[in-house]
N, CA and C atoms as an extended XYZ file, in Angstrom:
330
Properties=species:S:1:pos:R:3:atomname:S:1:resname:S:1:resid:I:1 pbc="F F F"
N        -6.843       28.190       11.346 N   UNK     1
C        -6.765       26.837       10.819 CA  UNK     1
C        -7.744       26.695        9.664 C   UNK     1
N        -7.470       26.390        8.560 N   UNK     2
C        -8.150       26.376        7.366 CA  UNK     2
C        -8.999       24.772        7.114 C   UNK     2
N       -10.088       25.183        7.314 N   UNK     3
C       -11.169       23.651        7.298 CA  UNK     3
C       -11.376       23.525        5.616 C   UNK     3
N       -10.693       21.602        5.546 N   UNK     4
C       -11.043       20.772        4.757 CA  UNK     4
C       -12.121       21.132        4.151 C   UNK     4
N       -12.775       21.582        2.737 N   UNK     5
C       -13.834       21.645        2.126 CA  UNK     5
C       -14.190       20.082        1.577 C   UNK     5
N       -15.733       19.938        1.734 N   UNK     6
C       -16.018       18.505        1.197 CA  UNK     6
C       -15.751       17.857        0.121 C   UNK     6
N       -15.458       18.767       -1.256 N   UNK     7
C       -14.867       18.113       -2.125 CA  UNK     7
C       -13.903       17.726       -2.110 C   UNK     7
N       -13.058       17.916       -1.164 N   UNK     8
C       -11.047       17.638       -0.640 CA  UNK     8
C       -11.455       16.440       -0.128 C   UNK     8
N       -12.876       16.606        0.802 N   UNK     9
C       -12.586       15.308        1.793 CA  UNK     9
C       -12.650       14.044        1.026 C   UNK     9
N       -13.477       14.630        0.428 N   UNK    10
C       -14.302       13.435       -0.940 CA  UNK    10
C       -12.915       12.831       -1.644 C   UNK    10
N       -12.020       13.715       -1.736 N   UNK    11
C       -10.839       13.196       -2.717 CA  UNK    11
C        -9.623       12.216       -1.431 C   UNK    11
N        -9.616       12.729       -0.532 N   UNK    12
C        -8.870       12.102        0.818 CA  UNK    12
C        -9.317       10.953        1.000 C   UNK    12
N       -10.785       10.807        0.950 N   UNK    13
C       -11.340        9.343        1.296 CA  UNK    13
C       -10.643        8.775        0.204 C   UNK    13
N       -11.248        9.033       -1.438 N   UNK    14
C       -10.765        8.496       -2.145 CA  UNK    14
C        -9.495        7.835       -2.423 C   UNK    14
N        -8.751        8.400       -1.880 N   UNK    15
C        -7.241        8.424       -2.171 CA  UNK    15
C        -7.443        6.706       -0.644 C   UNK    15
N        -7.703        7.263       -0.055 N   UNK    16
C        -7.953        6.094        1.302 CA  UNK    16
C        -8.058        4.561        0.497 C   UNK    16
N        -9.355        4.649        0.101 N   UNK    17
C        -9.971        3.665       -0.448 CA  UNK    17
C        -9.263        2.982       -1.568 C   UNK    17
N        -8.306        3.843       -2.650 N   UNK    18
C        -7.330        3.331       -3.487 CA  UNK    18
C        -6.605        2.662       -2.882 C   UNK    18
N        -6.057        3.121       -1.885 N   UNK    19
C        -4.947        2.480       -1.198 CA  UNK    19
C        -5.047        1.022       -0.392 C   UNK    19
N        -6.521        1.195        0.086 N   UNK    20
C        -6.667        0.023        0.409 CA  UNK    20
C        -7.220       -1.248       -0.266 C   UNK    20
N        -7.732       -1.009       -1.415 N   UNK    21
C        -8.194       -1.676       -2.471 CA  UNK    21
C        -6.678       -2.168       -2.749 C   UNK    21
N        -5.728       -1.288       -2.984 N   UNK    22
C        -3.799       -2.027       -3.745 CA  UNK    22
C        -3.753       -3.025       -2.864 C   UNK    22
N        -4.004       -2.905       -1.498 N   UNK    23
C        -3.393       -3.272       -0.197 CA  UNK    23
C        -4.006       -5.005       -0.353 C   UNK    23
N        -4.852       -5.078       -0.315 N   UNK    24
C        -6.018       -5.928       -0.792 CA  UNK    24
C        -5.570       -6.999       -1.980 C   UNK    24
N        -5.349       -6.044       -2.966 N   UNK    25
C        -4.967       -6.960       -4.048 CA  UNK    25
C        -3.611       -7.605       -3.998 C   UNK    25
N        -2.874       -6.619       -3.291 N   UNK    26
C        -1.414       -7.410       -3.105 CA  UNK    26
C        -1.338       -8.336       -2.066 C   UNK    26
N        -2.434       -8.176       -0.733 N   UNK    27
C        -2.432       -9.804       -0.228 CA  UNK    27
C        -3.328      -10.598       -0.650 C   UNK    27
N        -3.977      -10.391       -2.191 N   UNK    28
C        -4.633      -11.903       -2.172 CA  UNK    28
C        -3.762      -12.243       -3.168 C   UNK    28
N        -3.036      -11.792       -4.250 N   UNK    29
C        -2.000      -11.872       -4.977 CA  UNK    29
C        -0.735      -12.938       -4.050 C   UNK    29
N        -0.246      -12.385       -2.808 N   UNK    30
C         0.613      -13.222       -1.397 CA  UNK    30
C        -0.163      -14.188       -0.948 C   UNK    30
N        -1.330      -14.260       -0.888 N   UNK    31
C        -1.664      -15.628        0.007 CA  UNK    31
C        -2.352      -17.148       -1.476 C   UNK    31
N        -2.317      -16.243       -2.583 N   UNK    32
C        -2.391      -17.403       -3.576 CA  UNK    32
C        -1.188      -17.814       -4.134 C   UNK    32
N        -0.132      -17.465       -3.892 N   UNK    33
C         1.242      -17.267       -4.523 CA  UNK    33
C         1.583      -18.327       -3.251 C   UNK    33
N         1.513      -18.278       -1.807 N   UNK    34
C         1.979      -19.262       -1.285 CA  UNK    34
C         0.749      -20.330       -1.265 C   UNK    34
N        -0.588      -20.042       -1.321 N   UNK    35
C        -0.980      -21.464       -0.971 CA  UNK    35
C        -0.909      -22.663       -2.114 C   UNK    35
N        -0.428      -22.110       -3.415 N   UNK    36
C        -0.799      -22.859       -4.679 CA  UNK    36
C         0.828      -23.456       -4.646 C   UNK    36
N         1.862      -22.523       -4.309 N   UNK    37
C         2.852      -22.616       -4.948 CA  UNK    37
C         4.127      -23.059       -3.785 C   UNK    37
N         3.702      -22.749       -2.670 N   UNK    38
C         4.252      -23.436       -1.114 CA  UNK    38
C         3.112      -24.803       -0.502 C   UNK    38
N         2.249      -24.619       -1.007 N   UNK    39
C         1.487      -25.525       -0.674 CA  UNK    39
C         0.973      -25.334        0.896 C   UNK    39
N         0.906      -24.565        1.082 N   UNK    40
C         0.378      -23.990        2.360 CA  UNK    40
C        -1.171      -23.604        3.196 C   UNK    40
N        -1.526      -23.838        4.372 N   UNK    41
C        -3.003      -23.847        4.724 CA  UNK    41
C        -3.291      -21.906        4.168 C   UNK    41
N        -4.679      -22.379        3.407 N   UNK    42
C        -5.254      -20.707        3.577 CA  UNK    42
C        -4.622      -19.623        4.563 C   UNK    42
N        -4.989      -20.206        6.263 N   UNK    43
C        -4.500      -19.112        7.113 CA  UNK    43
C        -2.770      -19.318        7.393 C   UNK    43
N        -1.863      -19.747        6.819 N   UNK    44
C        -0.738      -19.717        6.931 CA  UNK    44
C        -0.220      -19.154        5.959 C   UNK    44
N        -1.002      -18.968        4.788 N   UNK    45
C        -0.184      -18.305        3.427 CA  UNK    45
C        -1.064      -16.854        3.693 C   UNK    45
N        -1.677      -16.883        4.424 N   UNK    46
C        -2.257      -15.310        4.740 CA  UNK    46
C        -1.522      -14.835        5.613 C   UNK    46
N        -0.722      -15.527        6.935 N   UNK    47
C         0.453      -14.589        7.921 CA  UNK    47
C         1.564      -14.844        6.626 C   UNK    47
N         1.997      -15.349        5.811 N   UNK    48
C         3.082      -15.032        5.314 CA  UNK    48
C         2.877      -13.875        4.464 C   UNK    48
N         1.740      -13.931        3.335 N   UNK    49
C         1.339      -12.836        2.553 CA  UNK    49
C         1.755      -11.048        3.181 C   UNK    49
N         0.993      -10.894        3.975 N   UNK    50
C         1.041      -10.205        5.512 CA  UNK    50
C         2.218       -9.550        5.972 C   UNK    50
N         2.890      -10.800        5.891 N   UNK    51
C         4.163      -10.498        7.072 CA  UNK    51
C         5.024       -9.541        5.750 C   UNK    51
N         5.278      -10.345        4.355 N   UNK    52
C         6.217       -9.700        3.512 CA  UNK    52
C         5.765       -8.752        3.062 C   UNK    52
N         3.884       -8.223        3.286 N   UNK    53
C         3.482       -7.233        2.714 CA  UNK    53
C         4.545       -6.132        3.508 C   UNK    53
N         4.237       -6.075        4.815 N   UNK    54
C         4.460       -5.504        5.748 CA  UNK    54
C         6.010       -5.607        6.283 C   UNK    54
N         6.551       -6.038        5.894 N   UNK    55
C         7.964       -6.225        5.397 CA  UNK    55
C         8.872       -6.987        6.974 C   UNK    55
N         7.952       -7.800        7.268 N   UNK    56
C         8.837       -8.621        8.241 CA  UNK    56
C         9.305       -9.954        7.719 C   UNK    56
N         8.996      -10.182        6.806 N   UNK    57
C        10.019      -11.796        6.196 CA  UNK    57
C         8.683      -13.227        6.540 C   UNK    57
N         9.233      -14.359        5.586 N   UNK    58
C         8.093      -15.057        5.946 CA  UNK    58
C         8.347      -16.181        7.094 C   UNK    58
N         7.495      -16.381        7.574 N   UNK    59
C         7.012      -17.415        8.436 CA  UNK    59
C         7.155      -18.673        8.364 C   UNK    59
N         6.466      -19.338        7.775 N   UNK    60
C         6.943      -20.442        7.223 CA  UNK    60
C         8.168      -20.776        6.739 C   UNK    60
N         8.767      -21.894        6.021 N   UNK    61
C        10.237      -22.247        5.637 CA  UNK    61
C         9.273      -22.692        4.078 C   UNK    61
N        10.196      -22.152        3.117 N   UNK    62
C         9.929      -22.142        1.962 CA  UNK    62
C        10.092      -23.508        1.094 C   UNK    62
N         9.702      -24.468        0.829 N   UNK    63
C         9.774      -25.748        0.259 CA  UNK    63
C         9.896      -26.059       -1.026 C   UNK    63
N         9.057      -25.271       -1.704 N   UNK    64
C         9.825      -25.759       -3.405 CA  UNK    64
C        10.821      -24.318       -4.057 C   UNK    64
N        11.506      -25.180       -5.050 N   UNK    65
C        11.801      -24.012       -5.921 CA  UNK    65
C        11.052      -22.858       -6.084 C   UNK    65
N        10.080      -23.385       -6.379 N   UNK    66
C         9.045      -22.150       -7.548 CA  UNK    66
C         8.677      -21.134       -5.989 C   UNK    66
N         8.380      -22.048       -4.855 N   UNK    67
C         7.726      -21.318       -4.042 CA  UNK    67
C         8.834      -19.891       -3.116 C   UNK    67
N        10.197      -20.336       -3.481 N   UNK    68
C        11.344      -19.297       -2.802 CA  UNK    68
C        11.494      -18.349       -4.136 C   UNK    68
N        11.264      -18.750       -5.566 N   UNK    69
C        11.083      -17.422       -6.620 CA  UNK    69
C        10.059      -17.009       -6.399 C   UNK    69
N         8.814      -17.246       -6.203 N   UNK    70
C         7.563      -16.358       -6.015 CA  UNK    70
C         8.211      -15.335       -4.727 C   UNK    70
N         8.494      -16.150       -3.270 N   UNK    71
C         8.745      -15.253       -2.399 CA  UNK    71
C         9.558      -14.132       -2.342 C   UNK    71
N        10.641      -14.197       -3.083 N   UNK    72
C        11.772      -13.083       -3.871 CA  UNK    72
C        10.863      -12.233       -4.561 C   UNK    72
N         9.853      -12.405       -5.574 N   UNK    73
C         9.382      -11.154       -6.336 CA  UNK    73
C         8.414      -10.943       -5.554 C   UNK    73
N         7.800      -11.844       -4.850 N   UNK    74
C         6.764      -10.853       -3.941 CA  UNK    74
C         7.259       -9.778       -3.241 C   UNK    74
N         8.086      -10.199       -2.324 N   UNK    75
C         8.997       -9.089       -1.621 CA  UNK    75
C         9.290       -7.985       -2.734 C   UNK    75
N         9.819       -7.983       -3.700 N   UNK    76
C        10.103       -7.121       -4.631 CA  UNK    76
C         9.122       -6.014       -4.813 C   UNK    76
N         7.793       -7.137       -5.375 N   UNK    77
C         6.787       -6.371       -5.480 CA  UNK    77
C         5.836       -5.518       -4.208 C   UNK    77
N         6.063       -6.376       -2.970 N   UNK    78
C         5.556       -5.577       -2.045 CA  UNK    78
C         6.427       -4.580       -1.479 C   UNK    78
N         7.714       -4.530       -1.314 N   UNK    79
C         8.096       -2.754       -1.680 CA  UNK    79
C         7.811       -2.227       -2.541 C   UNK    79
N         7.197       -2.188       -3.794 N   UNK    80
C         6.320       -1.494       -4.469 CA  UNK    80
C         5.559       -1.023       -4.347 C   UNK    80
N         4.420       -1.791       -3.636 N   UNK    81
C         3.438       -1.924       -3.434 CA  UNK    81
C         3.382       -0.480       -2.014 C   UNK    81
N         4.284       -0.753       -1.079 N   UNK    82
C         4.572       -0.022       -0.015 CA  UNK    82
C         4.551        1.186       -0.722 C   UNK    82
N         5.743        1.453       -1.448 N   UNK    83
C         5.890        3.104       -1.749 CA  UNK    83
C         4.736        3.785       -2.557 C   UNK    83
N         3.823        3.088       -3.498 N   UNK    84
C         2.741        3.489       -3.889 CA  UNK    84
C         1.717        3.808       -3.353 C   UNK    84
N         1.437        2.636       -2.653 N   UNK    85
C        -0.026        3.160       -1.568 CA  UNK    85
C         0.666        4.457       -0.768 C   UNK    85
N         1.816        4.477       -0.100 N   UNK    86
C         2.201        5.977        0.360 CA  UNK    86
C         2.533        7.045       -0.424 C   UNK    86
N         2.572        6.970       -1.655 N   UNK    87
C         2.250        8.201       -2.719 CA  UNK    87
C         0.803        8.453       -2.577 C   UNK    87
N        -0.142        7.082       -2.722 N   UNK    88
C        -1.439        7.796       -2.622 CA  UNK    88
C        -2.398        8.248       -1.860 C   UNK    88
N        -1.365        7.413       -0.248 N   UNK    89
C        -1.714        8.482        1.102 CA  UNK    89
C        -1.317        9.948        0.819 C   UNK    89
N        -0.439        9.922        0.440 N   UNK    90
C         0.680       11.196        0.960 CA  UNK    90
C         0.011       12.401       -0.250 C   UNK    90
N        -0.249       12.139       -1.202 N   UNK    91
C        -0.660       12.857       -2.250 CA  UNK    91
C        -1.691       13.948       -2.326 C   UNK    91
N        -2.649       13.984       -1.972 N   UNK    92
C        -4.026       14.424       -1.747 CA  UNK    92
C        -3.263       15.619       -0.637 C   UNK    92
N        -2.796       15.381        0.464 N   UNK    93
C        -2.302       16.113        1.442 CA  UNK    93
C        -1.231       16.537        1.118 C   UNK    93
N        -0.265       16.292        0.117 N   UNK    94
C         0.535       17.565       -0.111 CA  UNK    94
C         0.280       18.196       -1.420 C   UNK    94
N        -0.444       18.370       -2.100 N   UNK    95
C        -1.393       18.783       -3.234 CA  UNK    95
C        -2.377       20.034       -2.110 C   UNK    95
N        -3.020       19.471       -1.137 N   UNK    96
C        -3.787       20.457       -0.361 CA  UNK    96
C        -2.618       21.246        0.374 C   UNK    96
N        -1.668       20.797        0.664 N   UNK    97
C        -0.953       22.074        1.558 CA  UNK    97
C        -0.261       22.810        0.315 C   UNK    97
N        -0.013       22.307       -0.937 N   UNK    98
C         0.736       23.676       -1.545 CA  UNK    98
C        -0.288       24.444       -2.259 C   UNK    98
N        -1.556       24.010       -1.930 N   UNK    99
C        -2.633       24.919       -2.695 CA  UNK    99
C        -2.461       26.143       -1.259 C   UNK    99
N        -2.808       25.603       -0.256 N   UNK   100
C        -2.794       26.638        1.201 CA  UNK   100
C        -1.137       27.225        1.342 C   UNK   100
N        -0.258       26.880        0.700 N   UNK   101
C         1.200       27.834        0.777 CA  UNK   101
C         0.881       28.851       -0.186 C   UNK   101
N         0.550       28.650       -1.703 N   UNK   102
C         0.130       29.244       -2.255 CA  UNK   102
C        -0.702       30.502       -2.545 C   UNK   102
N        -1.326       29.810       -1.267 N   UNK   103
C        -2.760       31.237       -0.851 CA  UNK   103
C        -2.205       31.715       -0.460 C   UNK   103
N        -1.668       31.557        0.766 N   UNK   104
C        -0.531       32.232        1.778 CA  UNK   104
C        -0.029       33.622        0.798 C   UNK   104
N         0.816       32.859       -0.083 N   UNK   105
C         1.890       34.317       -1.130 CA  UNK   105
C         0.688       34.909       -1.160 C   UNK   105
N        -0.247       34.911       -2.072 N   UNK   106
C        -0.903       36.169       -2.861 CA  UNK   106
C        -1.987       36.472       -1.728 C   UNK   106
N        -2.127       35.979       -0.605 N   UNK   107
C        -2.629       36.969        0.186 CA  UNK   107
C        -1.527       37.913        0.840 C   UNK   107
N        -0.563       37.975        1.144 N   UNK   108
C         0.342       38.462        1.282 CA  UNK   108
C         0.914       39.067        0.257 C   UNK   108
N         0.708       39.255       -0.513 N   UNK   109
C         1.443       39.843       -1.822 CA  UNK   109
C         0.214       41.114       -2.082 C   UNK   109
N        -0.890       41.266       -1.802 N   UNK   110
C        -1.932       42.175       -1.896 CA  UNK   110
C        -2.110       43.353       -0.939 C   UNK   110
């Protein structure tokens, strides 16, 4: 079993910490989008933020115009948001396994 060297780990955290920093910005991006624009309490535009980050639909019943177009591109944008932060989970770790397939050949090739 081939042990993680610290500069990998260093880049794994990193990659962590990106992801949760997006994660972050896309629910305070969701919970100002409904509290300004649904008119909604702080902690109610935070389970909706939440819920569409996380792709269960919102909670509340949507009341103005503006506030059911925000909820459409949020959703939009938080499947975005989804497949990116899992590029930048996923990244770091398959970058490290084709460096270790790699080794694999040319130790085998010698």
């Amino acid at each position: 079993m081939a042990r993680i060297k610290p500069p990998l780990r260093r880049h794994f955290i990193r990659s962590a910490v990106v992801a949760g920093m997006t994660v972050t910005v896309a629910v305070i991006v969701g919970v100002a989008g409904y509290r300004f624009l649904n008119h909604e309490a702080w902690l109610d535009a935070l389970v909706d933020a939440t819920m569409i980050l996380g792709g269960m639909g919102p909670v509340s019943p949507l009341t103005t115009t503006s506030a059911k177009l925000f909820a459409s591109f949020y959703a939009l944008f938080s499947g975005l948001v989804f497949i990116g932060t899992a590029a930048i989970l996923v990244a770091p770790w398959a970058h490290w396994l084709l460096h270790r397939l790699d080794a694999d050949a040319d130790e085998k090739g010698k």
